[in-house]
N, C-alpha and C positions, 0 to 999 in steps of 0.2 A: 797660501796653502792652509794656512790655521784657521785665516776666516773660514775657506773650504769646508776644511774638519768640522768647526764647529756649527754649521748652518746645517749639516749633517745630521749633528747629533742631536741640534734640536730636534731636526724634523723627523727622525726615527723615535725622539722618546714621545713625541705626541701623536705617531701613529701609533705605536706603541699602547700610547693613554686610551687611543680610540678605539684601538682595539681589545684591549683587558677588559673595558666597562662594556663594550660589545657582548663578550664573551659572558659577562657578570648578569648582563641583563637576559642575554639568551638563557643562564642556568637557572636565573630568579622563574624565568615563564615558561620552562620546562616543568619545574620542577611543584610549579600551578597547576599546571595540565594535569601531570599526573596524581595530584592530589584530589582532583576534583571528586566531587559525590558520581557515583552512577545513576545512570536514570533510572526512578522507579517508577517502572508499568503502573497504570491507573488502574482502581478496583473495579472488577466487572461489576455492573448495577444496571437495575432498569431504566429505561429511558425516560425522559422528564415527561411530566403531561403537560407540557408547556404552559404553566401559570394554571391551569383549569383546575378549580376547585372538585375531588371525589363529590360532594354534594351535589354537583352543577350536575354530573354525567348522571345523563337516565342508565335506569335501574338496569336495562337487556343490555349495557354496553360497558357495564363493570367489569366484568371477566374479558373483556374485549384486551388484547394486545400482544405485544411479543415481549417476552422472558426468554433474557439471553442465558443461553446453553455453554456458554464458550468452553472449547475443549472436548469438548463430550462426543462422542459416536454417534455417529447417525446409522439406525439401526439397515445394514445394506442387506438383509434377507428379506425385504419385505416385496410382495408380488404387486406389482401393477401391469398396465395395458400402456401400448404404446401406441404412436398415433396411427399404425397399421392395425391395430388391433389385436397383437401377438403380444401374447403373457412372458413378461420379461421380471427381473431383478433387480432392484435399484442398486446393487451392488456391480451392475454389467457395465454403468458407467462412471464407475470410480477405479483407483489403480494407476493409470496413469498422472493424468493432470490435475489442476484445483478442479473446481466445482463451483458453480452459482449456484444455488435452489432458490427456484420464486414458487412461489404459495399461493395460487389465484381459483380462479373458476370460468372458464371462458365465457359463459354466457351474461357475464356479468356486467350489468348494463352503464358503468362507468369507475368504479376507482382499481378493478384490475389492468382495465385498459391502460390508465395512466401510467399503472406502475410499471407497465413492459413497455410502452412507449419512452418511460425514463431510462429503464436499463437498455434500451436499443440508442437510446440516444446518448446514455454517457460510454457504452462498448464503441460506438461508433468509430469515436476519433481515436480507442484507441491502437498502437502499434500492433497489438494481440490480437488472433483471428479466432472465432469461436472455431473449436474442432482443432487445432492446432496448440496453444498453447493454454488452455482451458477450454471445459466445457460449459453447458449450461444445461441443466435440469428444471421442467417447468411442470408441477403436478397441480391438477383438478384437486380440490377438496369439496367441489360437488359429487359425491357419488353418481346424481341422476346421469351426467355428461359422461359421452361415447366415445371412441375411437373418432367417428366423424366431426365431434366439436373440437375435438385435438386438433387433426389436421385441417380444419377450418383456418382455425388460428395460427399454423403453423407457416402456412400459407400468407398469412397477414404480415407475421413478425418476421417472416425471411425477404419477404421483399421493402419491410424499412429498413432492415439490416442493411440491404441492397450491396454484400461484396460481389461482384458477376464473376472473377477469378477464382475466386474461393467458392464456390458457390456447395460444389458438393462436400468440402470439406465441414463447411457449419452445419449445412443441414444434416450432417452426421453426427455433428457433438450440438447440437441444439435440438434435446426432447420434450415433447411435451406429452403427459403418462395421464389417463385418468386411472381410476383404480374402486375397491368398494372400501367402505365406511371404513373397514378395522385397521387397512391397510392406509388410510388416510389417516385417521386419528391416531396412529402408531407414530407415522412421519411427522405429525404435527408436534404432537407431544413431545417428540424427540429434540424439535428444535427451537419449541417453545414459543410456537403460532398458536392464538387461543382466536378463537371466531364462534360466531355462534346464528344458526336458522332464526330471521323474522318468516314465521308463519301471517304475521298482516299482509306484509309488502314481497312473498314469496321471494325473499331475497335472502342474502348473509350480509352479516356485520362483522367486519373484519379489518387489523390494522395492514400500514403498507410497508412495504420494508421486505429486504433479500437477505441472504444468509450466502456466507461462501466457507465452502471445507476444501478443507485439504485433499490430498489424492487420497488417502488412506479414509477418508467419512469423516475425519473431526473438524467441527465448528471450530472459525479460526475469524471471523467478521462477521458484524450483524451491517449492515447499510438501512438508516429509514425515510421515511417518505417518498415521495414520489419523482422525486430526482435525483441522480446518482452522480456526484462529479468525479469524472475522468479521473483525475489525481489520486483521489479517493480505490476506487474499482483499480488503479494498474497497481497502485503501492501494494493491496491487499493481494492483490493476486503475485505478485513478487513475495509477498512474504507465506503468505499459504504455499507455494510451491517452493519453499527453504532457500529461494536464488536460483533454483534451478532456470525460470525464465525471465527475460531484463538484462540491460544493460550493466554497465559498471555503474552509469552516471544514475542508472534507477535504484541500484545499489547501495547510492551515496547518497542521494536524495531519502530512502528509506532510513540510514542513518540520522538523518537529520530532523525526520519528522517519524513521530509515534502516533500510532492508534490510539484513539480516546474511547473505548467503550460504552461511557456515558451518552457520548452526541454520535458514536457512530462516524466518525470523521476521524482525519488524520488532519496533527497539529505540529508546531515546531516540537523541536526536541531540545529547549533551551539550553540543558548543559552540556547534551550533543556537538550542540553549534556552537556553543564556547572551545570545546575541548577542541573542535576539527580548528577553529579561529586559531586557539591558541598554539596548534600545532605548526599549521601554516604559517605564522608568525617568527616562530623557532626555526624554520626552514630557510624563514626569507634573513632570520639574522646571522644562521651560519653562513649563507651564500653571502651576504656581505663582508663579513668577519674573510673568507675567501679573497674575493676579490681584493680588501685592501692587504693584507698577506702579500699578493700578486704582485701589486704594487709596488710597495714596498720595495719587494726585493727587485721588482726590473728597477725601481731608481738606485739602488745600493748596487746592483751588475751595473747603471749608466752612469754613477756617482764613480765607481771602480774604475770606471776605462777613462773616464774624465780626466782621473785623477794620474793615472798612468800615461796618458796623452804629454800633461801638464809635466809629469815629470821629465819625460825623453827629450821635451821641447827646453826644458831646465839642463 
């Protein structure tokens, strides 16, 4: 029986040991966790000119580019034409959900193209349907173009869109507005789209890149060039709509990765992903600290009845 006892006592003070340094180690990387820095947002700035020298760029293409607004209102009293030709408010399509605004000109004989072929192609795949849980805003800053190049184009972009279930729903929250000069250059200004008339080559010169606001009109993403990745467009549109649309798991992935305003892109959120690590971590060594607990005591109840067996039979 002594031997009993004591094979016992060892083995409870070395659960005992595993569990104390369990518990020590869990408080040490708790108590990391919550120490840690918070993340601080990156400063909003222009976007790089990718290595190209101000020298290099011709003279008509200096003032050429986008100057992020972030924050700021987008002026929603301003009149334009919609693709039926009816004098509308840019204001009639905000209130509800986020917003995209693309900046193009439809007759434009290739880098607007590109650019809505990019955002039709990063929307595509995702979960969100235009008209449903955002919209999209698509204004001329050609003056010369009508109602009829509107719906030209509108016509173009809904069937690469191509959802046939949804169909009336996007082509209700997907406009395309042209409008005249002041009303153009008011919206431009506003979000910080610089472009400018070649009188040679009867064209514009202008950078590529979308902007997304909130329901209420503030600029809240810039997205540039002419491809938009997925991850990119649904995080943003999760955070411009405060959570309101997205998952948990988009929720959580949001956490993890922040907006960089410099590249326009969403990047990890290094001490994000530490603090959730380190959390998870803490979780998995209480549920162990548990379990051997459990343990424990069913062997000290099996150890108990052992012992009471031994004795009756004594």
């Amino acid at each position: 029986m002594k031997v009993l006892r004591n094979q016992k006592s060892v083995a409870d003070e070395r659960l005992r040991g595993r569990g104390g340094a369990a518990a020590r180690l869990a408080g040490l990387l708790l108590l990391t966790v919550c120490c840690l820095p918070l993340t601080v947002p990156g400063q909003y700035a222009q976007p790089p000119l990718g290595g190209v020298s101000s020298n290099d760029v011709p003279l008509a293409l200096k003032d050429i580019g986008i100057e992020q607004r972030l924050s700021e209102q987008i002026p929603l009293d301003l009149s334009f034409r919609d693709e039926t030709g009816r004098t509308v408010k840019l204001g009639d399509y905000f209130g509800k959900r986020p917003v995209i605004v693309s900046l193009v000109y439809y007759n434009c004989p290739k880098l607007c193209n590109l650019v809505l072929n990019g955002l039709v192609g990063g929307l595509k795949t995702l979960p969100f349907t235009v008209g449903k849980e955002f919209d999209v805003v698509t204004v001329s800053f050609d003056p010369r173009e009508s109602a009829a190049d509107a719906v030209k184009k509108k016509e173009l972009v809904m069937h690469d869109y191509g959802r046939p279930g949804d169909a009336t729903a996007v082509a209700a929250g997907w406009h395309f507005l042209t409008g005249d000069k002041t009303s153009i250059d008011a919206l431009a200004n506003s979000v910080g789209f610089k472009y400018a008339f070649d009188t040679a080559t009867n064209q514009y010169a202008h950078a590529s890149g979308v902007m997304l606001a909130t329901p209420e009109g503030k600029l809240s993403h810039y997205f540039y060039g002419i491809e938009y990745a997925p991850r990119d467009l649904k995080l943003g549109l999760v955070e411009a709509s405060a959570g309101k649309i997205g998952s948990a798991v988009d929720k959580l992935t949001l956490y993890c990765f922040h907006y960089d305003p410099t590249s326009g892109k969403y990047g990890p959120a290094i001490m994000n992903i530490m603090r959730l690590t380190g959390v998870v971590t803490v979780v998995g060594l209480v549920a162990l600290i548990m379990v051997l607990q459990r343990r424990r005591r069913r062997s000290d109840t099996a150890q108990g009845l052992s012992t009471g067996e031994a004795g009756g039979i004594a």
